[in-house]
Backbone atoms as SQL, in Angstrom:
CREATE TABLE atoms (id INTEGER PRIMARY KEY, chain TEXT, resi INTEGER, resn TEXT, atom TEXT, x REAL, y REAL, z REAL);
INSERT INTO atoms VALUES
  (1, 'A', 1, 'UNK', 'N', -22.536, -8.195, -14.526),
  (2, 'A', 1, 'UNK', 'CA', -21.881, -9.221, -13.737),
  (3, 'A', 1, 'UNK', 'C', -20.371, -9.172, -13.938),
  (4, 'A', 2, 'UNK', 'N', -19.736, -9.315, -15.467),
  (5, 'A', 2, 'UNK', 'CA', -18.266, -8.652, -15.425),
  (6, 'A', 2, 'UNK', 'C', -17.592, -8.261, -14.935),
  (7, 'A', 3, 'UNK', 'N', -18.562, -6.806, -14.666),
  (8, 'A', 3, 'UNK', 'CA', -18.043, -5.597, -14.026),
  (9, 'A', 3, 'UNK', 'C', -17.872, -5.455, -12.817),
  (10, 'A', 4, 'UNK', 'N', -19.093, -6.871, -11.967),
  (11, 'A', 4, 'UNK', 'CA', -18.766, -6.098, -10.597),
  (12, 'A', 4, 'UNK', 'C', -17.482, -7.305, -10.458),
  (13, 'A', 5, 'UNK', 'N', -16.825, -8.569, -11.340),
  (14, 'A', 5, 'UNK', 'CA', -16.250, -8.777, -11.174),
  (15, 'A', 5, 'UNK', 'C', -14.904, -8.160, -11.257),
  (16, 'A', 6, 'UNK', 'N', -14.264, -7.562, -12.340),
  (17, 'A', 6, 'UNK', 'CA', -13.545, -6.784, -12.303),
  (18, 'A', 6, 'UNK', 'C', -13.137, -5.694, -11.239),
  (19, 'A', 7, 'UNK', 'N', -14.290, -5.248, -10.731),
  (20, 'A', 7, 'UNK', 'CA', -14.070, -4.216, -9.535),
  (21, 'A', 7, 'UNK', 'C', -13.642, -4.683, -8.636),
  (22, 'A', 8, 'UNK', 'N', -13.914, -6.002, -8.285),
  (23, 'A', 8, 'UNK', 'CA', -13.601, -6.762, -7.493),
  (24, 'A', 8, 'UNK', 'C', -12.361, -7.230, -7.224),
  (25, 'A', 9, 'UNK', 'N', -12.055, -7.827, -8.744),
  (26, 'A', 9, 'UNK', 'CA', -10.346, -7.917, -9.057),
  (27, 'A', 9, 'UNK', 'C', -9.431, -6.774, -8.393),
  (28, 'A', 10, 'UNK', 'N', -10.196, -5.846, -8.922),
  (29, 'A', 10, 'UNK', 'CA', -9.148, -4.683, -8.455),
  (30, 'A', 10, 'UNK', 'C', -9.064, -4.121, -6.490),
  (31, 'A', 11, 'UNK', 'N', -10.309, -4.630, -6.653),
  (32, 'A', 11, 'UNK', 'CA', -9.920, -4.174, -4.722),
  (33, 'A', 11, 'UNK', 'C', -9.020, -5.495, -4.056),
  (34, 'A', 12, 'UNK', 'N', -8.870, -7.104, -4.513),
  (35, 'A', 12, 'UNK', 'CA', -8.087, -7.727, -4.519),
  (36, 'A', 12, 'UNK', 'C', -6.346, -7.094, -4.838),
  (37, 'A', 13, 'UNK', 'N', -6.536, -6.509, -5.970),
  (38, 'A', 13, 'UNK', 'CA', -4.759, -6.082, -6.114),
  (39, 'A', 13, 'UNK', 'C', -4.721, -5.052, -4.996),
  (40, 'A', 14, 'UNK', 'N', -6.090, -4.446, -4.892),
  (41, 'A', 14, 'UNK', 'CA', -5.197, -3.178, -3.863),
  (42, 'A', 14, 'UNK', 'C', -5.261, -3.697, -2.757),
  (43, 'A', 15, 'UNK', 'N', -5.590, -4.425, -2.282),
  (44, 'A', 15, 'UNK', 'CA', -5.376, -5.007, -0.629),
  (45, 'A', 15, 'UNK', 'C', -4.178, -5.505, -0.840),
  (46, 'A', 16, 'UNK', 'N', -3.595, -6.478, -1.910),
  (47, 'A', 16, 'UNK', 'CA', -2.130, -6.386, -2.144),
  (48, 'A', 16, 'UNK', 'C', -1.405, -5.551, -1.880),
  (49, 'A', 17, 'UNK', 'N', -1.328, -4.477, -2.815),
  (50, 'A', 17, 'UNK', 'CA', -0.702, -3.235, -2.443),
  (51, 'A', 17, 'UNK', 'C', -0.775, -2.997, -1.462),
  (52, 'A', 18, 'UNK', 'N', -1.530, -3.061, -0.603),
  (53, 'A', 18, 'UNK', 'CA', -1.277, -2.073, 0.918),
  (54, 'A', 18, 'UNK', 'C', -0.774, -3.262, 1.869),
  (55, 'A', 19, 'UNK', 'N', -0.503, -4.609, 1.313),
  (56, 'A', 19, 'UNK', 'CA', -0.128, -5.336, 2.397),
  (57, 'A', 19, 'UNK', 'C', 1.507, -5.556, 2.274),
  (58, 'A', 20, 'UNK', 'N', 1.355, -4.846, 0.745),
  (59, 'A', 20, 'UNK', 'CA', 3.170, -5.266, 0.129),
  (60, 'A', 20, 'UNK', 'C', 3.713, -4.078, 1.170),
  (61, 'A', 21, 'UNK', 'N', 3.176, -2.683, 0.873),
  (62, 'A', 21, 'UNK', 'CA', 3.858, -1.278, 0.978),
  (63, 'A', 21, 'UNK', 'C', 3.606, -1.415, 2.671),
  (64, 'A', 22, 'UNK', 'N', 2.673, -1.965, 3.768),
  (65, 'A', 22, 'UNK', 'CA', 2.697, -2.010, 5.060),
  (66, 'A', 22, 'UNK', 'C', 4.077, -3.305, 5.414),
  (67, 'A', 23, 'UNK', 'N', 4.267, -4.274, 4.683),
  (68, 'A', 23, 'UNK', 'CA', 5.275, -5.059, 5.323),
  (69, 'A', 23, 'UNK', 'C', 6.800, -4.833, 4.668),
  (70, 'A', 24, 'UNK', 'N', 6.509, -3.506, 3.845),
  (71, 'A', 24, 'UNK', 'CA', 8.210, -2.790, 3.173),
  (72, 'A', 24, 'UNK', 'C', 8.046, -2.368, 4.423),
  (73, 'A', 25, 'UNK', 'N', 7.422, -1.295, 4.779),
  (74, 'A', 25, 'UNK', 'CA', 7.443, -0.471, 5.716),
  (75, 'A', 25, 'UNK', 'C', 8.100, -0.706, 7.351),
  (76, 'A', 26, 'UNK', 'N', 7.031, -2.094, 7.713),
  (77, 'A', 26, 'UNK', 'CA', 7.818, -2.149, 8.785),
  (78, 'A', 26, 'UNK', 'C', 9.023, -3.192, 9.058),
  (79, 'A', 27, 'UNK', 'N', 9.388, -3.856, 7.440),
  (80, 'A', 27, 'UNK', 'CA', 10.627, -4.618, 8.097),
  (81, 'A', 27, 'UNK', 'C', 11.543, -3.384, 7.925),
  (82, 'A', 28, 'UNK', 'N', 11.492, -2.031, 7.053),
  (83, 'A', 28, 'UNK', 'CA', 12.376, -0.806, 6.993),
  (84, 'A', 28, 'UNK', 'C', 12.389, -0.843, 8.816),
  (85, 'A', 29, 'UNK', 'N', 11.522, -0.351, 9.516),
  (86, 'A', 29, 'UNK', 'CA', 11.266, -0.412, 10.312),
  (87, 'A', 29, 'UNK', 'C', 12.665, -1.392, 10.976),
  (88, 'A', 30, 'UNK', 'N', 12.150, -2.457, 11.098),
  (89, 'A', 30, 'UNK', 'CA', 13.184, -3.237, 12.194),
  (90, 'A', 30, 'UNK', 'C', 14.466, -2.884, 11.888),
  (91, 'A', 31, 'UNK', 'N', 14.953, -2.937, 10.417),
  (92, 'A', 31, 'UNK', 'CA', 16.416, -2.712, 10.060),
  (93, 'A', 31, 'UNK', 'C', 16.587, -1.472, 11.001),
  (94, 'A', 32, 'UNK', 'N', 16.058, -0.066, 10.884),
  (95, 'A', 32, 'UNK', 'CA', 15.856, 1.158, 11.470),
  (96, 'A', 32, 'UNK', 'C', 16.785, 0.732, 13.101),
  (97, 'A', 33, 'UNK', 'N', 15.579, -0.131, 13.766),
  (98, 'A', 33, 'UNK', 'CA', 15.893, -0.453, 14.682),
  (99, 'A', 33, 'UNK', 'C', 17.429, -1.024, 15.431),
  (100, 'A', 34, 'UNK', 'N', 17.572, -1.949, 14.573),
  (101, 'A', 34, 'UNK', 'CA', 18.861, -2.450, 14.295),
  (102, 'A', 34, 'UNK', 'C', 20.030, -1.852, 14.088),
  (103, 'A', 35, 'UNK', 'N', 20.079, -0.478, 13.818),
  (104, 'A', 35, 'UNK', 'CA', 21.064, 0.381, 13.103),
  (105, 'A', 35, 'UNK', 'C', 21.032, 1.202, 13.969),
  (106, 'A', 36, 'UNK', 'N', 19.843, 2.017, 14.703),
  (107, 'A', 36, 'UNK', 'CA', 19.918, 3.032, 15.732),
  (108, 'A', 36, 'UNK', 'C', 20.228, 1.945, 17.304),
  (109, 'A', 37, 'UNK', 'N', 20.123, 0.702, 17.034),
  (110, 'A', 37, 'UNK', 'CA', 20.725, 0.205, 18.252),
  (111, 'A', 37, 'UNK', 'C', 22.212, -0.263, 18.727),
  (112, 'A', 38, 'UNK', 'N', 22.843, -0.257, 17.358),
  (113, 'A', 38, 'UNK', 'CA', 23.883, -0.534, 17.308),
  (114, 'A', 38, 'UNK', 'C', 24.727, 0.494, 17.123),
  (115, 'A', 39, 'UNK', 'N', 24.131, 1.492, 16.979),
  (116, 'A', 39, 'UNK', 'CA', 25.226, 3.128, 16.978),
  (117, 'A', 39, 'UNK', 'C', 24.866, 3.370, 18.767),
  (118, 'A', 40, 'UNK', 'N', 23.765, 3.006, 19.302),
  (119, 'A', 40, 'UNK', 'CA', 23.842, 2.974, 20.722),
  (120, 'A', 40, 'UNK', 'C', 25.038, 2.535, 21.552),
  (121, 'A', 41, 'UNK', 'N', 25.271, 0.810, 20.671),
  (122, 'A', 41, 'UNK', 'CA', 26.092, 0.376, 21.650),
  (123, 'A', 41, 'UNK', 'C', 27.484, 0.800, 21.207),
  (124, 'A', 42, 'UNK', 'N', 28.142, 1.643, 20.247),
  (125, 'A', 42, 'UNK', 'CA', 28.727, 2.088, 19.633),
  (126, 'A', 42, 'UNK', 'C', 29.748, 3.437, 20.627),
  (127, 'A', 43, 'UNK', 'N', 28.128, 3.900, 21.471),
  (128, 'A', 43, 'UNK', 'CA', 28.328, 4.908, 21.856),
  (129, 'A', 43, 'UNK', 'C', 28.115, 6.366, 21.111),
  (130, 'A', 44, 'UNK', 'N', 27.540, 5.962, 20.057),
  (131, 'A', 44, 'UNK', 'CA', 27.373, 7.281, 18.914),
  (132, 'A', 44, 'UNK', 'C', 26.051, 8.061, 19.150),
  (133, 'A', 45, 'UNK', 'N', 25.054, 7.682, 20.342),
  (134, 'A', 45, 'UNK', 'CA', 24.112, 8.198, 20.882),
  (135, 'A', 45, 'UNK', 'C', 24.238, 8.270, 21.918),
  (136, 'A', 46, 'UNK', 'N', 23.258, 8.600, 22.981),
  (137, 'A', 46, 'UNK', 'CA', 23.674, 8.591, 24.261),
  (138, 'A', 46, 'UNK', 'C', 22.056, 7.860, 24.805),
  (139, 'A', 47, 'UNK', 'N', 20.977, 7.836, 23.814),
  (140, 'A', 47, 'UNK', 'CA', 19.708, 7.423, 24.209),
  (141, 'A', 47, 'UNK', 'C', 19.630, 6.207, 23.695),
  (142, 'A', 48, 'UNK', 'N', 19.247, 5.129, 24.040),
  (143, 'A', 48, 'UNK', 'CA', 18.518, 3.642, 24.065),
  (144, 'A', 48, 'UNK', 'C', 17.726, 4.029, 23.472),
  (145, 'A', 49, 'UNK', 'N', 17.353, 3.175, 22.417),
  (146, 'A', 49, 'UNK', 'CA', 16.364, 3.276, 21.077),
  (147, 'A', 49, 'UNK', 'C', 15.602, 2.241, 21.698),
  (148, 'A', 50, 'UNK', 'N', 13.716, 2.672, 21.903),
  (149, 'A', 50, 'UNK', 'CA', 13.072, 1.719, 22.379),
  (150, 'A', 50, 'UNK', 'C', 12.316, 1.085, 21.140),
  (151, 'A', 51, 'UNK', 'N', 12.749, -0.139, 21.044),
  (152, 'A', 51, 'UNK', 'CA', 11.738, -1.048, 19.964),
  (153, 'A', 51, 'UNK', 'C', 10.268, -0.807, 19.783),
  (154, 'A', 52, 'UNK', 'N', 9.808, -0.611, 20.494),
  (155, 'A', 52, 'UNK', 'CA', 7.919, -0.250, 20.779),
  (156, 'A', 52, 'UNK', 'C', 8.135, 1.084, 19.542),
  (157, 'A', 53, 'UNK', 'N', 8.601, 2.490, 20.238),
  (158, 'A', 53, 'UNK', 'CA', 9.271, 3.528, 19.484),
  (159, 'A', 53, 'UNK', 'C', 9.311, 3.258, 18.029),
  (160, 'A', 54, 'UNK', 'N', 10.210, 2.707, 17.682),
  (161, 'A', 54, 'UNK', 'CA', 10.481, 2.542, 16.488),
  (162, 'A', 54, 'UNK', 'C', 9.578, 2.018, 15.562),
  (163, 'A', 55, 'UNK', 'N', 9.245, 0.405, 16.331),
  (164, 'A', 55, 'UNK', 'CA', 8.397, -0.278, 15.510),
  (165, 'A', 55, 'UNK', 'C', 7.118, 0.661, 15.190),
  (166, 'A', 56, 'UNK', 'N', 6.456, 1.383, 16.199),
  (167, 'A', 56, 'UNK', 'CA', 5.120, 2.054, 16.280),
  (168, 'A', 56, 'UNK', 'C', 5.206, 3.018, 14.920),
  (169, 'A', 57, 'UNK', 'N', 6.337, 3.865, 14.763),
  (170, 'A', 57, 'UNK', 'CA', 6.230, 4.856, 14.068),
  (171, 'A', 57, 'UNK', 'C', 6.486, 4.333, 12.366),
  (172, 'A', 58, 'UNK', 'N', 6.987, 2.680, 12.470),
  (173, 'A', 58, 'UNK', 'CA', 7.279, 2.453, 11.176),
  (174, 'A', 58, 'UNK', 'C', 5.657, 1.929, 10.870),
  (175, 'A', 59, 'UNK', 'N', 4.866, 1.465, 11.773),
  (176, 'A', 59, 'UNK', 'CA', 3.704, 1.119, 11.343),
  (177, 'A', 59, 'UNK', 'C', 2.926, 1.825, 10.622),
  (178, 'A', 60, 'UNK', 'N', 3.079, 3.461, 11.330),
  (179, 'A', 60, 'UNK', 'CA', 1.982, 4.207, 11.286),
  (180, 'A', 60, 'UNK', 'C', 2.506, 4.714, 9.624),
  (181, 'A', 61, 'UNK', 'N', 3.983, 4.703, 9.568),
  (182, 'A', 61, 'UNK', 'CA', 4.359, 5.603, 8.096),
  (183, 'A', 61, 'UNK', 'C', 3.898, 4.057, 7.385),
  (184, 'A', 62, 'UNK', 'N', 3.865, 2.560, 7.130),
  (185, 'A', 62, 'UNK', 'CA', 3.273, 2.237, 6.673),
  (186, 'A', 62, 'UNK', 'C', 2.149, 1.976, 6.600),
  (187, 'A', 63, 'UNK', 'N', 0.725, 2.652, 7.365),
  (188, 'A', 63, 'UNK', 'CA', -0.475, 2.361, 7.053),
  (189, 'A', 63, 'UNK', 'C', -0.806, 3.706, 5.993),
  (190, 'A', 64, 'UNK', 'N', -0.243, 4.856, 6.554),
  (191, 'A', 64, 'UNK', 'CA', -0.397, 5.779, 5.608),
  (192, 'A', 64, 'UNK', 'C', -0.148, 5.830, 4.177),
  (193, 'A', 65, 'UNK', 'N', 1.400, 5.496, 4.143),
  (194, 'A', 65, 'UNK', 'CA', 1.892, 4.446, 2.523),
  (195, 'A', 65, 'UNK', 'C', 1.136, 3.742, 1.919),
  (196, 'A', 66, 'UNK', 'N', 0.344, 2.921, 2.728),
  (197, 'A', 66, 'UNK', 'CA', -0.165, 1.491, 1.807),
  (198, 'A', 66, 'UNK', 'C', -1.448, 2.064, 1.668),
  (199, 'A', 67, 'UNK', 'N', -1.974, 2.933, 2.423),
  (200, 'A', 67, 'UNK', 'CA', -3.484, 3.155, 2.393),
  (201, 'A', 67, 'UNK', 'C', -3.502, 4.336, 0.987),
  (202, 'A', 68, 'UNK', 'N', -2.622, 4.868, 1.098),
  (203, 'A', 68, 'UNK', 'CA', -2.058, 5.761, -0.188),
  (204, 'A', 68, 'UNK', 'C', -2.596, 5.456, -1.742),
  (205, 'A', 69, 'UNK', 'N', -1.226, 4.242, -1.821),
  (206, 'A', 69, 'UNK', 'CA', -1.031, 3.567, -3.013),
  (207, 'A', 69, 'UNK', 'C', -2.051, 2.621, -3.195),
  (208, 'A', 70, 'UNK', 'N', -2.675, 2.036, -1.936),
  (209, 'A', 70, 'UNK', 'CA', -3.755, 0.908, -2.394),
  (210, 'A', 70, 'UNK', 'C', -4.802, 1.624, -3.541),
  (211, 'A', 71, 'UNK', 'N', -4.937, 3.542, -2.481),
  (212, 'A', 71, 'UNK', 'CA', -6.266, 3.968, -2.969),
  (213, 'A', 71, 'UNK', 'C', -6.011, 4.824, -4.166),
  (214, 'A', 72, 'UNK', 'N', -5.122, 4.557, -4.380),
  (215, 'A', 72, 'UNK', 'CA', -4.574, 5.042, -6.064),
  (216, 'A', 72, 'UNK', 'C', -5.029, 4.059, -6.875),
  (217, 'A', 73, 'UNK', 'N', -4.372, 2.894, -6.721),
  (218, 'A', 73, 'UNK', 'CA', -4.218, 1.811, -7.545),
  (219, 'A', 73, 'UNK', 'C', -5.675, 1.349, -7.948),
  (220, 'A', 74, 'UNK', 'N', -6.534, 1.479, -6.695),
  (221, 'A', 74, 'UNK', 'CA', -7.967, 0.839, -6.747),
  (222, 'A', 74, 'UNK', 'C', -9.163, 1.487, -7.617),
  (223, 'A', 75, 'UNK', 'N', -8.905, 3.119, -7.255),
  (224, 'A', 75, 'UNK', 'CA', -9.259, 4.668, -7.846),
  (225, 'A', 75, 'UNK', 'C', -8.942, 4.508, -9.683),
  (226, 'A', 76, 'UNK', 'N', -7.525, 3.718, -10.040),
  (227, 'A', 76, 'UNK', 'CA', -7.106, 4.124, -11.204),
  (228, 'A', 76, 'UNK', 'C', -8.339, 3.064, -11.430),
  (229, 'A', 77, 'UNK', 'N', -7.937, 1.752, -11.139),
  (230, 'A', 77, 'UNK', 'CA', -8.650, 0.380, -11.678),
  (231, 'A', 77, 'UNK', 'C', -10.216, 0.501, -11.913),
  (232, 'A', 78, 'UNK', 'N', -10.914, 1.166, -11.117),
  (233, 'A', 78, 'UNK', 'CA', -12.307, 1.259, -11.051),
  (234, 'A', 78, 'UNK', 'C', -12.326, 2.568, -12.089),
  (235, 'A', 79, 'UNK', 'N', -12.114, 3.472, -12.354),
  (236, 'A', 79, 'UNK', 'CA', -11.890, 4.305, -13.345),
  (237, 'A', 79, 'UNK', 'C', -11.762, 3.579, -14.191),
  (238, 'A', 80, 'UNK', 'N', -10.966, 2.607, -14.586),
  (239, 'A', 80, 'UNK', 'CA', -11.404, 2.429, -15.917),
  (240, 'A', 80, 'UNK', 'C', -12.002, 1.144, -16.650),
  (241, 'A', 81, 'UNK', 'N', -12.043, 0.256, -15.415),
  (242, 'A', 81, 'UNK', 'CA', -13.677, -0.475, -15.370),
  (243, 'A', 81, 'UNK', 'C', -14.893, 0.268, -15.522),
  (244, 'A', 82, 'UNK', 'N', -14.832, 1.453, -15.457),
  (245, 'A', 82, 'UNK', 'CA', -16.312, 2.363, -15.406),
  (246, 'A', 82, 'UNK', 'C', -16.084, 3.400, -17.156),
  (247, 'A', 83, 'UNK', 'N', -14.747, 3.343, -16.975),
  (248, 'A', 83, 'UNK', 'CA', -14.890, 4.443, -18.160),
  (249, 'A', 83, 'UNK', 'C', -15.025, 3.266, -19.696),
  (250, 'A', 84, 'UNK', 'N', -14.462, 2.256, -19.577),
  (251, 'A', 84, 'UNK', 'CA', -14.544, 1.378, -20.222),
  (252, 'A', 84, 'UNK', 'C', -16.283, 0.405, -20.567),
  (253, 'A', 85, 'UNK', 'N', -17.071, 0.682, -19.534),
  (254, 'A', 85, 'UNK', 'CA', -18.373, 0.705, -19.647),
  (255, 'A', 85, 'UNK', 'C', -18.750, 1.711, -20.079),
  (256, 'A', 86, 'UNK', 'N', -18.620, 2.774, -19.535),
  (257, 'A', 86, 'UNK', 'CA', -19.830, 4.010, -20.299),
  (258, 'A', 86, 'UNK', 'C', -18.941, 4.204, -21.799),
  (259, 'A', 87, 'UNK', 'N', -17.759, 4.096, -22.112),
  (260, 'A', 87, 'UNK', 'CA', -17.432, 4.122, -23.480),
  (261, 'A', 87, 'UNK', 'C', -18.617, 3.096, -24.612),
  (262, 'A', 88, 'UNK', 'N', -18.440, 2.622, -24.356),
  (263, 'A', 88, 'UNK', 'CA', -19.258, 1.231, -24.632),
  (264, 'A', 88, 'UNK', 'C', -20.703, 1.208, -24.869),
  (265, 'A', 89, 'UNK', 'N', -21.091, 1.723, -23.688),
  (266, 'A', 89, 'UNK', 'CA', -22.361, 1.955, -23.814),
  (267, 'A', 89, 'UNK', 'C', -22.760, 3.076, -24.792),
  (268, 'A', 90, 'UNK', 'N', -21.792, 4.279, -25.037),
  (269, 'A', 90, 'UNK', 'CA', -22.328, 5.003, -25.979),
  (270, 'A', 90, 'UNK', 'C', -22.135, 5.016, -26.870),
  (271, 'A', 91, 'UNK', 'N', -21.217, 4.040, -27.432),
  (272, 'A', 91, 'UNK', 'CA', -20.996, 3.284, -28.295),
  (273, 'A', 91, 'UNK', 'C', -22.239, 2.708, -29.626),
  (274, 'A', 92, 'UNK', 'N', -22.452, 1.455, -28.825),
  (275, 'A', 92, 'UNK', 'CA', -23.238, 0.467, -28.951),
  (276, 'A', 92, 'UNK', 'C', -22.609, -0.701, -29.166),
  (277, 'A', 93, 'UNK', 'N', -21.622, -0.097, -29.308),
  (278, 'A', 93, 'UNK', 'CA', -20.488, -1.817, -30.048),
  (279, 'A', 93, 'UNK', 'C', -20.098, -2.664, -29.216),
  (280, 'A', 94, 'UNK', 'N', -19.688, -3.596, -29.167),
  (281, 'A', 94, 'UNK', 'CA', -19.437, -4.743, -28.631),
  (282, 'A', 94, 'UNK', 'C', -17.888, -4.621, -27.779),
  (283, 'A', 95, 'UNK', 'N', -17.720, -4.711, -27.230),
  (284, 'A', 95, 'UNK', 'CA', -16.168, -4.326, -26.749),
  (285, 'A', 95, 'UNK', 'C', -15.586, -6.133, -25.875),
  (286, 'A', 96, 'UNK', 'N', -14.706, -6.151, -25.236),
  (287, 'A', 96, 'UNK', 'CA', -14.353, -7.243, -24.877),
  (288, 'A', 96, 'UNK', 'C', -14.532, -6.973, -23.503),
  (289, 'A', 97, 'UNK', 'N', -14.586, -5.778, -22.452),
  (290, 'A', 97, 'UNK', 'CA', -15.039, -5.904, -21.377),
  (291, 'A', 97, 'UNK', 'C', -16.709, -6.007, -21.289);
């Protein structure tokens, strides 16, 4: 019962993670926007930066990012919720997880 709590814990932090590293991503994103629109009106481009454009591609580099690091973070955590059981178990001793 612990354990499947713990596992649990940990897919909680990693949905964190991927919601922190998806909303770095796309407010990078808007700034992006903001900066290639204003060298527009600058005249330092000659193409209109379309918001859809921009925003779309900051999404996609943050689902990839967050889906990344979530499945690191979740991968490490359950690793050693599991290695921390079978230690244990061959053990026999009492451990605190």
């Amino acid at each position: 019962m612990r354990k499947r709590v713990l596992l649990l814990l940990w897919l909680f932090v990693g949905a964190a993670v991927w919601l922190g590293f998806f909303d770095l991503y796309v407010s990078r994103g808007a700034r992006e926007y903001g900066q290639v629109h204003a060298e527009y009106e600058l005249h330092m481009t000659s193409t209109e930066p379309l918001m859809e454009v921009v925003m779309a591609r900051a999404k996609h580099d943050g689902l990839v990012a967050g889906s990344i690091w979530a499945g690191v973070v979740v991968a490490c955590g359950w690793l050693t919720v599991w290695s921390k059981g079978s230690a244990r178990a061959r053990s026999g001793a009492r451990g605190s997880l």
